[in-house]
N, C-alpha and C positions, 0 to 999 in steps of 0.2 A: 730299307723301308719301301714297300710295295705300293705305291702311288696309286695305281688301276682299284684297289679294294673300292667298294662302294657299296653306302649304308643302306642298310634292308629297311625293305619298303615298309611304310607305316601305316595303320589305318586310318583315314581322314574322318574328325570329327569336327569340323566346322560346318558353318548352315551358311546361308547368304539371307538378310533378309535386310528393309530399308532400317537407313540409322536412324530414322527418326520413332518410326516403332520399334527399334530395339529399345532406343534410351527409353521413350515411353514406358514402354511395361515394365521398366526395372523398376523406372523412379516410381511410376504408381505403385508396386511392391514396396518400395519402400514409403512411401507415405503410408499406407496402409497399416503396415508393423507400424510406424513411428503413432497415429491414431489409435488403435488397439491395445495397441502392448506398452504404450510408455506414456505419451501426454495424455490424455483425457480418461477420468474416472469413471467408474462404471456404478451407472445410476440406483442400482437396486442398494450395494452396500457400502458404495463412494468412496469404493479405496482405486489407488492403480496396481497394476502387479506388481512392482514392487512392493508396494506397501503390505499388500494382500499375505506376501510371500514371507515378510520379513514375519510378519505375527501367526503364519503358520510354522513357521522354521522354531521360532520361540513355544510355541502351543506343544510341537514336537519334542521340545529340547527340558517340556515340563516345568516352565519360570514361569507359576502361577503369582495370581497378584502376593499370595499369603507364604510364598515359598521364598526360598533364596534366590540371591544375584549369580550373572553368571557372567563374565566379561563379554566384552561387547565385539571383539575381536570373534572370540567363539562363536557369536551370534552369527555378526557378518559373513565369518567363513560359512558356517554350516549352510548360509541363505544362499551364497554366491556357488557353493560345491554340489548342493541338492538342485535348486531353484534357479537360481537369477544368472545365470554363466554372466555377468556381468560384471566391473572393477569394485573391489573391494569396499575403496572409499568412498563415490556413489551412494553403496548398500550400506553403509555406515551414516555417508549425510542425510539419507534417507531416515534413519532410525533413530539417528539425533531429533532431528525434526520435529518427530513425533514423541518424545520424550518432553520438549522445550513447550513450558507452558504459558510463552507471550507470544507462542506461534499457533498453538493448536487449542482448540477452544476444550476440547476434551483430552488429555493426552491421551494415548492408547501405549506407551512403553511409560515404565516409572523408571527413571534413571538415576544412579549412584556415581558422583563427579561430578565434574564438568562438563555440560553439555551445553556450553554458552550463556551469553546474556544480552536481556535487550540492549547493550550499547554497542552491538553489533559485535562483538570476540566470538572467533571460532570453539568448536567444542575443543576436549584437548585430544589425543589421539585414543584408535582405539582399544589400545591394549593398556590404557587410563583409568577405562571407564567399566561400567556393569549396571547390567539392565533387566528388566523381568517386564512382566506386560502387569496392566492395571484393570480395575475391574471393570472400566468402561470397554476394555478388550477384548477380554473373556466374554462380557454380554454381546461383541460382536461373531465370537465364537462358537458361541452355543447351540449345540444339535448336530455341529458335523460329526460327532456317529452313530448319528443317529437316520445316515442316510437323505439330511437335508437338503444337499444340494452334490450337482454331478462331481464327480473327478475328473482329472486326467493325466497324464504321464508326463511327467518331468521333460525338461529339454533330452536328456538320455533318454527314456524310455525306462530306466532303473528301480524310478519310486513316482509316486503319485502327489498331485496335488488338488486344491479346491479351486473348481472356475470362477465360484465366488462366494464370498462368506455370508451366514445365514446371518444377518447383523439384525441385532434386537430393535432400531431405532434408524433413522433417517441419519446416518452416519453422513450423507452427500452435503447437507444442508448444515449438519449439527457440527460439524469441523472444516467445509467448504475444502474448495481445489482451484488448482490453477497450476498451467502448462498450455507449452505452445507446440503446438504438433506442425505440419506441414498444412500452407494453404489456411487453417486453422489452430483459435487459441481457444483456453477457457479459463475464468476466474470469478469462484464463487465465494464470498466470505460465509465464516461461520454463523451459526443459528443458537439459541436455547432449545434445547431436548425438549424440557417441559411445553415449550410453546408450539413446538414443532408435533410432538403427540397430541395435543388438543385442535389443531389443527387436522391430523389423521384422523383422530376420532371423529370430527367435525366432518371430514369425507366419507365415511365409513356409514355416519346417517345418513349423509345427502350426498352421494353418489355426483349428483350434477351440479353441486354449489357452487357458486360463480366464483371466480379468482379475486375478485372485491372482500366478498366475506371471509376468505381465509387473513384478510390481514387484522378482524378481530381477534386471532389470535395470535398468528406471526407479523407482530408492527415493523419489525425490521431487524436487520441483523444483530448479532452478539457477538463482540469482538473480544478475543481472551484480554488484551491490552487496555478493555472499557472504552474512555470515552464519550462524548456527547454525540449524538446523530441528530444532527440540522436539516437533513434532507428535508422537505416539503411531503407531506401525506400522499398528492396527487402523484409526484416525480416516483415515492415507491412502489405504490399502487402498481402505474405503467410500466416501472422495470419487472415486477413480476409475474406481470400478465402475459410481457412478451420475451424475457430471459433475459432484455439488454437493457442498461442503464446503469448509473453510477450514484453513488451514497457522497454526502458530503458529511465528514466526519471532523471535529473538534477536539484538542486537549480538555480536560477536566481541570478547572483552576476555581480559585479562591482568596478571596485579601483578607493579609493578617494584619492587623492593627497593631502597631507599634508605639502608640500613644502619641499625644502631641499632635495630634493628625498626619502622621506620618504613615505610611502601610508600605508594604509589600504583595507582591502574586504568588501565591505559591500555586503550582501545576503539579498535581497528583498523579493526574493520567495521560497519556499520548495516543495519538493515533496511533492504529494499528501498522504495523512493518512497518514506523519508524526508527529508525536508530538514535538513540537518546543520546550519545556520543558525537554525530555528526548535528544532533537537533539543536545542540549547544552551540556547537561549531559556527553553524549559522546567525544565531542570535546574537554574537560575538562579533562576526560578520558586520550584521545591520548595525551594531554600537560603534563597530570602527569607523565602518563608513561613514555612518550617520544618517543613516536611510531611514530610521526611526529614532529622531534624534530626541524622542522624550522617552527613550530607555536608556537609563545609566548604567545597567549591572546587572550580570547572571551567574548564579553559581548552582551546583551541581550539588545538593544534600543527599543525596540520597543512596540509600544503603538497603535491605530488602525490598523497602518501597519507595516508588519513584516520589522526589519534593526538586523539585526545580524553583530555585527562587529569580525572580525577577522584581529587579529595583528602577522606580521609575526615576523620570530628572529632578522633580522634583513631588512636592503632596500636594501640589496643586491639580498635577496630568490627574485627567478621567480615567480611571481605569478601563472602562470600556472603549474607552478612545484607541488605548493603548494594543489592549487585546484584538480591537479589529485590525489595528495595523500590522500588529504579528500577525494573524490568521492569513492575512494577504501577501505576507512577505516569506514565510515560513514556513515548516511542514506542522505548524501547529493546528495546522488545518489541511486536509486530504481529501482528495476527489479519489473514493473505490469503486473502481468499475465491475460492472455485474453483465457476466458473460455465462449464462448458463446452459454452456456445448458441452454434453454428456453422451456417453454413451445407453442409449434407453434403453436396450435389449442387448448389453453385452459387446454390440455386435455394431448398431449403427449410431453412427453420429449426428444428432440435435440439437436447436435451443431449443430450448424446453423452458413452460412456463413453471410457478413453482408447485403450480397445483399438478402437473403433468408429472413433474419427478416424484410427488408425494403418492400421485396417484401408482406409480413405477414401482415406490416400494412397498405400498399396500396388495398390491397385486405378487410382487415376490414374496412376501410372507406369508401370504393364503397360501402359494405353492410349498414352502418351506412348511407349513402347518398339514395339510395333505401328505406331505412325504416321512413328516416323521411320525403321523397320525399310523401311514400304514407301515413302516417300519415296526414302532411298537405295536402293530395286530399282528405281526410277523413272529416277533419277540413273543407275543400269546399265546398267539399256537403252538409256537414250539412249549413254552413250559408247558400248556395247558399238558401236550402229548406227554411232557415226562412225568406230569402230576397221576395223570391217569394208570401212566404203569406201577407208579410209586403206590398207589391206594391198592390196586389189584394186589399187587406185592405185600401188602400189609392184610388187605382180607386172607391172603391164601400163604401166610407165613412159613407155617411150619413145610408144606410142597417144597416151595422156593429155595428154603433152605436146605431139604434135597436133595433137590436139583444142583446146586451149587455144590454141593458135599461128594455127589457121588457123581455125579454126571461126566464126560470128559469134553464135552462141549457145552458149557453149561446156560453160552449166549445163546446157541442154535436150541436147546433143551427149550428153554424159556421163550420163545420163540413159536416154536409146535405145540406147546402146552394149551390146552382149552380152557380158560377161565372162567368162562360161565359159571351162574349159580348153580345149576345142579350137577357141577363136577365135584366129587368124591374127593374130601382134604386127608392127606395121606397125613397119618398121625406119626408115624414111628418108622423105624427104620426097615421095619421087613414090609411094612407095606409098600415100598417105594420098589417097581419094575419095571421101570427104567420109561423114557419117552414115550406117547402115545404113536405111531404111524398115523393114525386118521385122524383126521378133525372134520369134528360133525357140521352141518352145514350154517348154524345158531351159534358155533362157538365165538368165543373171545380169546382173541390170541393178541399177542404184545408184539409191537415195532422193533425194527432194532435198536433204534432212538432209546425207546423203553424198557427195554432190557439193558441197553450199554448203563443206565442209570441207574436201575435194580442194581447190579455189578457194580458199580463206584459206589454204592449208598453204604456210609459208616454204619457198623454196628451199634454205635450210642444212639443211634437215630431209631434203632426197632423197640420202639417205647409206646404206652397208647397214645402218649399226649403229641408227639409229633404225626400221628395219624389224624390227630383233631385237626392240628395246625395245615396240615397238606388239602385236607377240607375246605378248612378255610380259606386257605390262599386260591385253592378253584373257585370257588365261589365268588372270591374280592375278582378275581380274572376276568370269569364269567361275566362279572357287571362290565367292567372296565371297557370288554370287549365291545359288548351292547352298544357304552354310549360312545366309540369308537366308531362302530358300524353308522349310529346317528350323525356322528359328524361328518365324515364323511360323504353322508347322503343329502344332508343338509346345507346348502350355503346360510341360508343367516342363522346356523349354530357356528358356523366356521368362522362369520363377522362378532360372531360375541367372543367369541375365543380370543379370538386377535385382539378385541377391544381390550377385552382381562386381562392379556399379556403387555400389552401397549401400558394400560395404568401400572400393573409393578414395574414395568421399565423405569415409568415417570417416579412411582414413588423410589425407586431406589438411586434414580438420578434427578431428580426433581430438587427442590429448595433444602430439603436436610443432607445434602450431596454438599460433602464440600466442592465449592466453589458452584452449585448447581445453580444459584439465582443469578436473574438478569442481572451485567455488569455494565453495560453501553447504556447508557438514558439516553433519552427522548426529548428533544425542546424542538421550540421554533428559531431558529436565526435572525434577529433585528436587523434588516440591512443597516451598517452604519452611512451616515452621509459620511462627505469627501469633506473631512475637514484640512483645510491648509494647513501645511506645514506652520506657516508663519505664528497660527494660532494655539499652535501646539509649543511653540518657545515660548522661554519664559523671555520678556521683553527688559531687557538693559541697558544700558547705555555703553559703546565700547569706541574707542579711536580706531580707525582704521590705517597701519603702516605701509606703502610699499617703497620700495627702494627703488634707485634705479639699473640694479640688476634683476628686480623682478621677484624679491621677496617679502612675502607680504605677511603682517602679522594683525593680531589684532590684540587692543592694549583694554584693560576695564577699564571703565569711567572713562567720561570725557575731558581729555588733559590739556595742558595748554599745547596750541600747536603750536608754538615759538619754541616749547621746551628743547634742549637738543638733547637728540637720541643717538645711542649705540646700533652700528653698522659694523658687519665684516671688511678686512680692512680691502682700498681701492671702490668702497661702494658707498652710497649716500644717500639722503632722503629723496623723492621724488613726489609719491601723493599722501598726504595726510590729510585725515580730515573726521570728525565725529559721525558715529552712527548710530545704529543700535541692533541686538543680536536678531530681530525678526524682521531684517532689512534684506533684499537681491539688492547685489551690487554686478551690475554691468560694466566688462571689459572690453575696450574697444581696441580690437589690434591694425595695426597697419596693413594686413590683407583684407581690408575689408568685413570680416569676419566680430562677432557679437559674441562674449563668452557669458553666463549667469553662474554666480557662485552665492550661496547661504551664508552670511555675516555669522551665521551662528557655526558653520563651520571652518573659519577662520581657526589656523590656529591660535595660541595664547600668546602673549606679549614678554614671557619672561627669557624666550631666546629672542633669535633672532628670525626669526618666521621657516618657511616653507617656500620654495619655488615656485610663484605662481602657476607654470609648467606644468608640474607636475597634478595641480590640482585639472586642470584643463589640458586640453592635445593642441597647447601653443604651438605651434611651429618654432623652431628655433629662428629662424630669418622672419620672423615678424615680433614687430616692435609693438610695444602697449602704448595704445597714444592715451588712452584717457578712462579713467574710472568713475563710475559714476553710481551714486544711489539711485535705485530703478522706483520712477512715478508711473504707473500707469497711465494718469492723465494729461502725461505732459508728451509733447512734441520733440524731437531733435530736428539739429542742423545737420547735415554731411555732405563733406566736401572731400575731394580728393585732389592731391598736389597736380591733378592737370587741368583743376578749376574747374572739375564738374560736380554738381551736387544736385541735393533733393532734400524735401522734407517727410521723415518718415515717424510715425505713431511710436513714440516708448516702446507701447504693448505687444507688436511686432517684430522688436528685436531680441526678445526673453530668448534664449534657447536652453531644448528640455535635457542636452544630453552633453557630455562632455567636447564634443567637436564644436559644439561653438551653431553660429546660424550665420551665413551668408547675405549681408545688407546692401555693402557696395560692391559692385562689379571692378575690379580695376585688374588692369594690364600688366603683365612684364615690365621693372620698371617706375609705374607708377604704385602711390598709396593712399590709404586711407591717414589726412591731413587734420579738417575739422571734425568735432563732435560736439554742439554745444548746444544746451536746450534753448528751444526757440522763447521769445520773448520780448514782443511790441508785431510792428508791422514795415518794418524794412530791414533789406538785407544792405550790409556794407562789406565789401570786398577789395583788399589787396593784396597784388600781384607784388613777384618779385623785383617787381621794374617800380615799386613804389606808386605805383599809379593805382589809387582810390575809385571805386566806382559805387554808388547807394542806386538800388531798385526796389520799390515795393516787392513786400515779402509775398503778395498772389501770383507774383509771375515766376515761382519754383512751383513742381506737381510735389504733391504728395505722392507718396511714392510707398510700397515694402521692402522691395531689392529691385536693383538694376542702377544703373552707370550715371545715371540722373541728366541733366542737362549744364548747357555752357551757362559759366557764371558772368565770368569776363575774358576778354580777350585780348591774347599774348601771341606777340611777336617772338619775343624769346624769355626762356624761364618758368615760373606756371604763379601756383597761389602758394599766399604765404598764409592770408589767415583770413575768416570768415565772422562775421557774429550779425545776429538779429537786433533791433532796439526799436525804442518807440520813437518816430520822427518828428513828433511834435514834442517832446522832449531835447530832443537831441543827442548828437552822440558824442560820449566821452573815451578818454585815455588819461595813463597816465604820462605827464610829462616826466624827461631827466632827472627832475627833482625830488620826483615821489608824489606830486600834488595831481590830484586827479584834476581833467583840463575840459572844459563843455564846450562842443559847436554845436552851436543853434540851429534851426529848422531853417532861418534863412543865409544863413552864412553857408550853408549844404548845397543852396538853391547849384551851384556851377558843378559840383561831382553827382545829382541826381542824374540819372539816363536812365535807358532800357538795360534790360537784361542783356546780358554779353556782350557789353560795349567794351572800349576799350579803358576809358576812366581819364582821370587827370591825376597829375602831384600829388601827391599828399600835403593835406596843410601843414603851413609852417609850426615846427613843435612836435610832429608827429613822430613816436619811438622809433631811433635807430634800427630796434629789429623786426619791424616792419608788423607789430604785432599792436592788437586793439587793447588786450589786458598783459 
């Protein structure tokens, strides 16, 4: 092996230029295709290429609304092979899409299978299914050959295709888009045809009508899926004047009486692109939780038409109550945002208001009307030219024929031939010598046009009465042309045309159109007020269980609490006590921390409860020192075992979320001891050294959170127990006995002191465990 070899030299084709304008111009290239050619539709007839492509592919492939199906694989490939060098399945979900009529306000494919369903399931594949276009397609098809709008060459160069379709109707608006490009998005929902031509027409008179009066006749969108639209008049208005803004959309429901004054909701319609499968999902959600704890029950009826039933808690709940708090909780109510960035000339990107895009496609239709206007003068001329030789050919018959018979060029014969009136009609066959050489400066001679035509013309056709008829049809031409030439010259014969065409569009998709009348109503949304929760249970009487491993039940009716109860084994009663289901009950844990739970979400009494745990983010290392029914108007004690406290407001301690609310401040160590509602006007305090001290209850601060102040003071050990009472009263305990035991206001007089003292004994009698109840 020759080592020395060395590889020939190569031509250099790199460049040097900075990285930062390399990257640059690529990616604007590529935003640019991504704008253009894939996200954002194009405002005249509001398809994207895709879409554009698929319904020309099918227009090709002959799948009229009135013809047969053709598999949808077939379809895809032919769009993907001619048109869209794009993946298959893409160009398939693309044409599902438009086939699914809870997605597209007008379909434009009719499809045969599975092509999905609102509860969100995929189509099924596509060699499944079979599809043809519908008549709303076709009218966006009409005229392409009639020379309506440009071509241009396929990604090969092979075959041609339309830059944009001559569409009969405000396709942008009457079936809406949405896609997100680069830098930019857009999402426009669908419209009514009818309301959207009355509204054209509406521009067509008045040229400069303000965006205000078009919503006399576009009040606001048409969602294939129905629906109530709540938006406010003025919030419409504003989104269409300036392209941005959002619709608030509602289910369509209804109560069915069940006698007895019992009812049910039934829900007919959904908001648009919700999924009625995951819509359930949720509702089922807020019942477990209990996030709307005056819904008992949902189930799913429905079968060609959407019935969603919902069962309340009981026939007492408002109905309205009910549905506001779905709408707030659920997608039974939607916010659709209205983003109308289009491309207005094909070419550049917009928001546009809705009178701008309407004005977009009124302006393409005039162009579209002008082109096929002179197409068919095109189409005129030409017959006109073959009528003219066809007549000639018939005054000078027996020539003609001739000429044909003997001639041996008989196109070029007919050709140099004089027609004029005073040329001499050759009767028979010896009169016939052959071509003229000269033609006189007056004559009438025939095209080749007209001659190729003489030559194809059937001999059943050399009759008088098809000489009448060839008259005639110059004649019908002759006008046709006329008021062709007028239109064309004329702009407001060109606005009535359009007008004319615009009403059969409406009357053939208008109200007698299946599915052509408005389906979204129109109301106003009542704000509901914030009714409490509490207001919304029905109010019972229920025992409250917890154990002292922390599981808590709740039992009906108020039972005896002596009664003894079943516990898992190694676990025992801890707090019982009566409530009722539209009760907060407040957990005070030994970090200081505040928990709120709903009595009415308690579980039931016939196990043995729930973890309180798991209802709250207890910590495991914190202990439940005390449960309480939550007063708002009432006051707490809180003390922490190193004998500091405060007095803090009930209403301050609620917390909204499962973590609980932060009250008392404590240490490494230290916990949260007392919690007792306040009640007289002195505090009494014992330390674990047995040493009693009483202070007027003004010298604690009230407090929301923090560490509080010294209660009493310790040499060694901390607090054992705290409670408030009225001092002219006096304060009691029970003794060893069970007998509850009273010291007077003046037998107190020697353990009265300041706050943070150190205190005396405990009087004689006082409980072993150092405790006041």
């Amino acid at each position: 092996m020759n080592d020395n070899i060395t590889e020939p030299d190569t031509p250099s084709h790199t460049s040097s230029e900075p990285l930062r304008r390399a990257i640059g111009e690529r990616y604007l290239t590529y935003a640019l295709s991504t704008i253009m050619h894939r996200a954002l539709p194009d405002a005249r007839d509001g398809l994207k290429p895709v879409h554009r492509r698929i319904l020309y592919a099918m227009r090709e492939l002959r799948l009229s609304s009135t013809g047969g199906f053709r598999k949808s694989a077939k379809i895809s490939g032919d769009v993907m092979g001619n048109y869209h060098p794009h993946g298959d399945a893409a160009i398939y979900d693309a044409m599902a899409r438009l086939a699914q009529d809870f997605a597209v306000r007008y379909p434009l494919v009719d499809g045969q299978g599975n092509f999905g369903n609102i509860d969100g399931d995929n189509p099924a594949a596509s060699r499944y299914t079979e599809a043809r276009l519908t008549v709303v397609a076709e009218a966006m098809l009409d005229g392409l050959n009639e020379n309506a709008v440009d071509f241009r060459p396929n990604y090969d160069g092979t075959l041609e295709e339309p830059v944009v379709l001559p569409a009969s109707f405000p396709n942008l608006l009457a079936n809406g888009a949405s896609g997100i490009a680069v830098g930019m998005a857009t999402n426009i929902p669908p419209h009514n045809i009818s309301e959207l031509i009355d509204a054209c027409l509406h521009l067509i008179k008045s040229p400069n009508a303000q965006d205000d009066t078009l919503l006399n006749y576009v009040p606001g969108p048409d969602f294939p899926t129905g629906g109530v639209l709540v938006e406010s008049p003025e919030n419409i208005a504003q989104a269409y004047s300036t392209g941005r803004g959002s619709f608030r959309l509602r289910a369509k429901w209804a109560i069915e009486d069940l006698g007895r004054g019992v009812y049910q909701i039934v829900v007919t319609e959904i908001p648009y692109q919700v999924q009625k499968s995951k819509l359930v999902e949720r509702l089922a959600e807020l019942i477990q939780t209990k996030k709307v704890p005056i819904l008992a029950d949902v189930r799913d009826e429905s079968a060609e038409d959407i019935r969603m039933i919902l069962e309340p808690k009981s026939k007492n709940v408002d109905p309205d109550v009910l549905m506001n708090m779905l709408f707030r909780n659920s997608d039974l109510e939607i916010k659709f945002s209205l983003n109308m960035n289009v491309l207005i000339d094909g070419v550049t990107p917009k928001v546009c208001s809705m009178k701008e895009v309407l004005r977009a496609f009124l302006d393409f239709r005039r162009d579209v009307l002008c082109r096929r206007s002179a197409h068919r003068m095109e189409k005129i001329d030409h017959r006109l030219e073959v009528l003219e030789g066809l007549i000639i050919a018939f005054l000078n018959l027996d020539r003609v024929i001739d000429i044909i018979r003997y001639d041996d060029d008989p196109k070029a014969a007919l050709m140099r031939e004089d027609w004029s009136q005073d040329h001499k009609r050759a009767t028979s066959e010896a009169d016939y010598v052959g071509p003229s050489d000269v033609i006189p400066a007056s004559a009438v001679t025939l095209t080749e046009v007209q001659a190729e035509a003489i030559l194809n013309m059937r001999l059943r056709s050399l009759r008088r009465l098809e000489e009448m008829e060839l008259v005639a049809e110059r004649d019908r031409l002759m006008e046709e042309r006329a008021g062709l030439e007028d239109l064309l010259a004329s702009e407001d014969l060109q606005w009535t045309r359009i007008s004319e065409q615009l009403r059969e569009t409406k009357k053939a998709f208008g109200k007698g159109y299946a599915g052509g009348a408005r389906r979204t109503m129109l109301a106003e949304a009542a704000e509901a007020e914030d009714v409490p929760i509490e207001a919304m249970i029905e109010r019972e009487p229920i025992t409250v269980v917890c154990s002292q491993m922390g599981w808590i039940r709740a039992m009906t009716g108020h039972i005896d609490l002596t009664r003894e109860l079943k516990f898992k084994d190694g676990d025992g009663p801890r707090f019982i006590f009566h409530a009722e289901t539209t009760d907060k009950l407040l957990v005070a844990a030994s970090n200081g921390r505040f928990y709120t739970i709903s009595a009415a979400n308690l579980p039931g009494g016939r196990g043995m409860g729930e973890p309180l745990r798991l209802m709250v983010d207890l910590p495991n290392e914190a202990e439940i020192m005390d449960i309480l029914i939550h007063n708002p108007d009432r006051k707490l004690l809180v003390a922490s075992s190193a004998g500091d406290g405060f007095v803090v407001p009930e209403a301050d301690v609620v917390a909204q979320t499962r973590t609980g609310k932060q009250v008392l401040n404590v240490k490494e160590g230290i916990r949260l001891l007392v919690v007792k509602p306040v009640e007289g006007n002195a505090v009494a305090v014992v330390g674990e050294n047995r040493k009693v001290l009483i202070f007027p209850l003004d010298e604690l601060p009230e407090m929301g959170r923090g560490k509080g102040v010294r209660l009493q003071k310790y040499k060694d050990g901390g607090l054992s127990d705290a409670k408030t009472f009225v001092l002219e009263v006096g304060l009691n305990w029970l003794d060893p006995a069970g007998r509850t035991r009273t010291v007077t206001h003046e037998e107190l007089d020697e353990w009265i002191a300041k706050r943070a003292s150190a205190g005396r004994m405990a009087p004689r009698g006082f409980p072993r465990d150092n405790k006041f109840t």
